[in-house]
ROFIMI-698475 format. One record per residue (C-alpha): residue number from 1; residue in one letter; y, z, x. Coordinates in steps of 0.1 Angstrom, whole numbers. Each point is the difference from the previous one (the first is absolute). Layout:
BEGIN
<NUM,"A",<Y,Z,X>>;
...
// end
This chain:
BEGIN
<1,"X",<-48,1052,-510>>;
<2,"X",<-9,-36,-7>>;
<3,"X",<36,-15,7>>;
<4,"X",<1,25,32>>;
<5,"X",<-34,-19,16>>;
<6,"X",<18,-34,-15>>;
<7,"X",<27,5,22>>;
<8,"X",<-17,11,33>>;
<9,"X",<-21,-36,-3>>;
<10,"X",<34,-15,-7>>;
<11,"X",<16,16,31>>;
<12,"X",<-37,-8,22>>;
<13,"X",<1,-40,-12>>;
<14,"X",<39,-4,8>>;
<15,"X",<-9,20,35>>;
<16,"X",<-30,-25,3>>;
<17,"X",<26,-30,-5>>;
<18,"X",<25,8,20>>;
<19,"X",<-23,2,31>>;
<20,"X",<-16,-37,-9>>;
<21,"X",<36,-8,-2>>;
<22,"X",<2,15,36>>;
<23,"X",<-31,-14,12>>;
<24,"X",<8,-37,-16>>;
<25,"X",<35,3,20>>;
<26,"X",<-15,10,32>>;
<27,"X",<-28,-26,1>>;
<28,"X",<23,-28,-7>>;
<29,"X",<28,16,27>>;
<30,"X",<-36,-2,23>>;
<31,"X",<-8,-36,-8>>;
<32,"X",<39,-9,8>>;
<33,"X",<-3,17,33>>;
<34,"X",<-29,-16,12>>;
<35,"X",<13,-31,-13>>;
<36,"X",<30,-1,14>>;
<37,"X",<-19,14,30>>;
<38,"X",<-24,-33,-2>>;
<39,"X",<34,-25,-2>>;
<40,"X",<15,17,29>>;
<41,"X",<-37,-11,24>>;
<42,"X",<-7,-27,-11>>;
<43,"X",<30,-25,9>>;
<44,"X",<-2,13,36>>;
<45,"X",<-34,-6,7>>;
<46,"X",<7,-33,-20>>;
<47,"X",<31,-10,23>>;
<48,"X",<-25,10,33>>;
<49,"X",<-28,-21,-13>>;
<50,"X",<30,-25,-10>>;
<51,"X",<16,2,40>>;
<52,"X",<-35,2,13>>;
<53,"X",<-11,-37,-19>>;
<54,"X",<36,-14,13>>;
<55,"X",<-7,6,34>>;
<56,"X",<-35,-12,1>>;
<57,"X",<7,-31,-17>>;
<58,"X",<32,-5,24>>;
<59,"X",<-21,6,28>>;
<60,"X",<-28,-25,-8>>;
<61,"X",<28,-22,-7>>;
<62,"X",<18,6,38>>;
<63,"X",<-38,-5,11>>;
<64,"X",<-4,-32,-16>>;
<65,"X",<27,-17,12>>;
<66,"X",<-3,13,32>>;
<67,"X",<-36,-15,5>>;
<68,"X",<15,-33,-18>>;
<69,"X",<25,0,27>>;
<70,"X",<-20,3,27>>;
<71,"X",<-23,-29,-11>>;
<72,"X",<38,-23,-1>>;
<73,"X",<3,11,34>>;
<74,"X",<-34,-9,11>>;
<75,"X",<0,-31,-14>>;
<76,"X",<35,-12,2>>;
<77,"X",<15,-4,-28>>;
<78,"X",<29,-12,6>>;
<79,"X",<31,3,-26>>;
<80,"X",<-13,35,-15>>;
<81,"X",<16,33,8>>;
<82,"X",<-13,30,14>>;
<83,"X",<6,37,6>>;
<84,"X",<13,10,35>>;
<85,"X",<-32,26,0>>;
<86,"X",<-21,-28,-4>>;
<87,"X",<16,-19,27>>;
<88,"X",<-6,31,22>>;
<89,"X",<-33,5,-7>>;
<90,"X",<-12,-33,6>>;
<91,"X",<20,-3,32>>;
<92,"X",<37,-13,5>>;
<93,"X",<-11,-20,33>>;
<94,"X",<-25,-17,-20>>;
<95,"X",<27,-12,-24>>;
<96,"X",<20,-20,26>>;
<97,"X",<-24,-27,14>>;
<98,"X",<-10,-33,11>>;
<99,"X",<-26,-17,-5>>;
<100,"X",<-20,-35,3>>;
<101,"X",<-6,-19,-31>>;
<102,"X",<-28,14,-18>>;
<103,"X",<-19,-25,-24>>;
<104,"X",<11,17,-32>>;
<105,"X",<36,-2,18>>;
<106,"X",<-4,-34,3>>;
<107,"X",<-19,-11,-32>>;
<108,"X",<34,10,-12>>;
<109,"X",<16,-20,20>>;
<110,"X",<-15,-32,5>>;
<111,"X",<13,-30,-25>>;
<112,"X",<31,20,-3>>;
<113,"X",<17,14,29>>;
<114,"X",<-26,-17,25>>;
<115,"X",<0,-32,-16>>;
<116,"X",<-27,-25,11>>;
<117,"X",<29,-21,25>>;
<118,"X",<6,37,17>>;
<119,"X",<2,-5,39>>;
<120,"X",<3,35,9>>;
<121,"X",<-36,19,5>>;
<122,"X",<-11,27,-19>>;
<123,"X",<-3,16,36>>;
<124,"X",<34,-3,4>>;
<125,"X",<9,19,-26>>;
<126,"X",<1,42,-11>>;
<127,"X",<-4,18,-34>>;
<128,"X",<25,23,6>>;
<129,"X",<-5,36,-27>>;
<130,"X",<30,20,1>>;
<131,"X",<19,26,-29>>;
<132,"X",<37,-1,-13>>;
<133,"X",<21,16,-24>>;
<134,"X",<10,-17,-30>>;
<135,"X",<33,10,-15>>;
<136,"X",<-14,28,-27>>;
<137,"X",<-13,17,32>>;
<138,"X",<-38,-8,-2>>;
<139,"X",<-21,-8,28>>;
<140,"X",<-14,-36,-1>>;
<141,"X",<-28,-17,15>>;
<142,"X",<14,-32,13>>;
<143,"X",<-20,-25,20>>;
<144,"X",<13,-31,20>>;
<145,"X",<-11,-31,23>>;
<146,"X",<13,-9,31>>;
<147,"X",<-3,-12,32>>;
<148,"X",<-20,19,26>>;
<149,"X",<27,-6,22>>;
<150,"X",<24,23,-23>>;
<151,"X",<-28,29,-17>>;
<152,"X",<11,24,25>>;
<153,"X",<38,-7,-11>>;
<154,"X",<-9,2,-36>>;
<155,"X",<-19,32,4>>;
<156,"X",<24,16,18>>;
<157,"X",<29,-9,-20>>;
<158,"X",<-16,9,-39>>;
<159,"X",<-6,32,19>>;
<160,"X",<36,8,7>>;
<161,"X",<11,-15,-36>>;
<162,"X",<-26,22,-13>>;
<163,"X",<10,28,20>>;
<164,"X",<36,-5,-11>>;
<165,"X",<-8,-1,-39>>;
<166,"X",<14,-42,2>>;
<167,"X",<-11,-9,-33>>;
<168,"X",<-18,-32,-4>>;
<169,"X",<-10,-9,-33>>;
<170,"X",<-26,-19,5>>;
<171,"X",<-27,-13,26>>;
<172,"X",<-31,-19,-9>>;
<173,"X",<-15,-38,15>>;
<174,"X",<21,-27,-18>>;
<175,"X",<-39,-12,-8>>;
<176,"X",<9,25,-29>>;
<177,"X",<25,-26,-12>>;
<178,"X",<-21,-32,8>>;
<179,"X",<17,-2,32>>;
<180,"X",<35,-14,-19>>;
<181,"X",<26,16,17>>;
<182,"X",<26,-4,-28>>;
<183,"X",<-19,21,-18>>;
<184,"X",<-9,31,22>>;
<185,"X",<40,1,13>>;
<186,"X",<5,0,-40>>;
<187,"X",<-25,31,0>>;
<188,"X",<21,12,28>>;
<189,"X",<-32,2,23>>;
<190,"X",<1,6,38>>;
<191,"X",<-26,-24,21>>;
<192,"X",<-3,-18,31>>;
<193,"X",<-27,-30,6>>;
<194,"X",<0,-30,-26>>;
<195,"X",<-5,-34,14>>;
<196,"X",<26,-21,-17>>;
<197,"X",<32,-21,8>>;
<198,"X",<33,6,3>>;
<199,"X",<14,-7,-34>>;
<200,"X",<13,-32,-6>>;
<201,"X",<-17,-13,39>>;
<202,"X",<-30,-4,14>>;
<203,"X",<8,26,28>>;
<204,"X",<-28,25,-1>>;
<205,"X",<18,36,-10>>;
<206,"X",<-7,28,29>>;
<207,"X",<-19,18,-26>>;
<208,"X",<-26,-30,5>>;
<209,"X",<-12,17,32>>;
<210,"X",<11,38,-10>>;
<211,"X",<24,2,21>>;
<212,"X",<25,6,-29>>;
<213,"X",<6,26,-31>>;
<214,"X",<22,3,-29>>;
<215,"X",<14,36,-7>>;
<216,"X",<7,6,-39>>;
<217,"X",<3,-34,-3>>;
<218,"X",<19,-1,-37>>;
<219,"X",<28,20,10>>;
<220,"X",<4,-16,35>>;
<221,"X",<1,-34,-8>>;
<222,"X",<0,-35,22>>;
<223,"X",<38,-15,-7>>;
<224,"X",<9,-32,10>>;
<225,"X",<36,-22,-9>>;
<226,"X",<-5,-31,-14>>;
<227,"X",<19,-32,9>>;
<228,"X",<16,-1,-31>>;
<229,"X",<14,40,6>>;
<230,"X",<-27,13,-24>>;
<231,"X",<-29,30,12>>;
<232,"X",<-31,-4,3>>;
<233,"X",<-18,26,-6>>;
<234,"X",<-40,10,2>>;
<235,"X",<-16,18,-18>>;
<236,"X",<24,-10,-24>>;
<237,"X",<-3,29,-20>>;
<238,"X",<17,19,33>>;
<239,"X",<32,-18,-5>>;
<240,"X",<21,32,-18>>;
<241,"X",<-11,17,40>>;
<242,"X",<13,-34,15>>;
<243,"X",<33,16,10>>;
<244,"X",<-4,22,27>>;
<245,"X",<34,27,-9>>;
<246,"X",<-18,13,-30>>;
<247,"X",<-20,32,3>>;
<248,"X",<-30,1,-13>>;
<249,"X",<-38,14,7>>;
<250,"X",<-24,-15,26>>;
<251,"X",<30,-17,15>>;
<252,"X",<-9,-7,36>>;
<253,"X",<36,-4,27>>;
<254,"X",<6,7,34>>;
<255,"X",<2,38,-8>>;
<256,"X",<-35,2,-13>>;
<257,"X",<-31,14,10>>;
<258,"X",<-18,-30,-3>>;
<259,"X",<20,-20,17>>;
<260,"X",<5,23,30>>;
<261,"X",<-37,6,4>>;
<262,"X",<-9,-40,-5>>;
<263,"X",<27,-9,29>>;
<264,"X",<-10,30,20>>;
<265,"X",<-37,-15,2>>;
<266,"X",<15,-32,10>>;
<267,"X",<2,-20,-35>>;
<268,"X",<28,-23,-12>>;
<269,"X",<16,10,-34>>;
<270,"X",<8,-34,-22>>;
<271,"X",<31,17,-12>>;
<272,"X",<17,-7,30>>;
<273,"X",<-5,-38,5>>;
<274,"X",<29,-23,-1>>;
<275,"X",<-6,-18,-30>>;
<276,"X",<-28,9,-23>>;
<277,"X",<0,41,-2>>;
<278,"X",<-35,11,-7>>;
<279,"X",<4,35,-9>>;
<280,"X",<-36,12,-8>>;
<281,"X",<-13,-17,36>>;
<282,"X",<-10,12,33>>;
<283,"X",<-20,-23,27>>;
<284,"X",<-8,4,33>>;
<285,"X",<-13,-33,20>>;
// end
């Protein structure tokens, strides 16, 4: 009787185990579910949240240089780059302009380019804003003086080149290089009006009144033969683009853009004189 109500409590506690067992294997089996369940929602709204931040931040970022653009165009500043949908918002016309010689224009200026001996007025002359292409593509801000007589030239001919992707790699005031001239054709600068000498003369230069401008100056140099057979060649530095058969970038010849526009507005090209070949000038008297 005794080992009969022994066994049933036996058989009742194994019963009672077996369905903790159960329970224990079904609440963890639960807990890996929703877990698993948990991993599977979580990086999604993380990579959402993550996209969302990206775009925000590029978009402040597109914002800010936008607005930073549009003060460079505003003010000027010449030799930085800027978006073409700056350039349309602020108004393409309003990049291709001349102007008279502002006083911060000419603070820059004066004891440099307009040196105290200059005999040409400041009325005389135009600050002339227009944009070019460098080589990588970018639009640049480039700025030049010249002669009144030749803004509407100017305008209209950066316009075409501009039109035409003609790079340019540079175009500031040679005032940014203390008016030497060495240096800013070393720096392959583009500019117009600086009241010097002819080098090696006392003939003032047709740049002295504007009425002249060097074109990628660096890789278009001024070549001249020497009695003694040897080149001269300036900027020096331009001597390995001294002979005209090469191929090379900014190279300005009779098939170029810039030479066909320059002669087309009634310019002289210096790479067709007799003796001296000036390949980065253009004049017009």
């Amino acid at each position: 009787m005794i080992e009969g109500r022994k066994a049933g409590v036996l058989a009742k506690f194994s019963y009672l185990c077996s369905m903790i067992h159960c329970f224990k294997f079904y609440l963890l089996l639960l807990t890996a579910c929703l877990a698993m369940a948990c991993q599977a929602h979580t990086p999604r709204s993380q990579v959402t949240t993550k996209a969302a931040a990206r775009h925000d931040t590029a978009t402040a970022a597109r914002t800010v240089a936008f607005t930073a653009e549009q003060k460079q165009l505003q003010q000027w500043q010449a030799g930085t780059t800027v978006s073409l949908k700056s350039v349309e918002a602020y108004g393409l016309q309003r990049c291709f302009m001349a102007e008279k010689i502002s006083n911060r224009v000419f603070a820059r200026m004066q004891g440099r380019s307009y040196k105290s001996y200059c005999t040409v007025p400041r009325s005389a002359l135009r600050y002339v804003k227009v944009l070019h292409y460098n080589l990588k593509g970018d639009i640049c801000l480039g700025e030049l003086v010249g002669h009144q007589s030749i803004s509407a030239d100017l305008v209209a001919i950066f316009k075409q080149l501009f039109e035409a992707h003609y790079p340019i790699e540079r175009m500031v005031l040679i005032d940014n290089y203390g008016a030497d001239d060495e240096l800013s054709m070393n720096h392959n600068n583009t500019s117009c009006f600086n009241f010097r000498y002819v080098e090696g003369t006392k003939v003032l230069s047709n740049h002295s009144q504007g009425k002249a401008i060097d074109i990628n100056p660096l890789y278009n140099p001024m070549v001249r033969k020497r009695k003694d057979g040897t080149l001269f060649v300036s900027p020096a530095a331009g001597k390995p683009y001294a002979k005209r058969t090469k191929h090379f970038k900014y190279k300005i010849d009779t098939a170029d853009l810039c030479y066909q526009l320059f002669t087309c507005h009634g310019f002289k090209w210096g790479g067709s004189w007799r003796h001296t070949k000036d390949y980065q000038h253009f004049e017009k008297q």
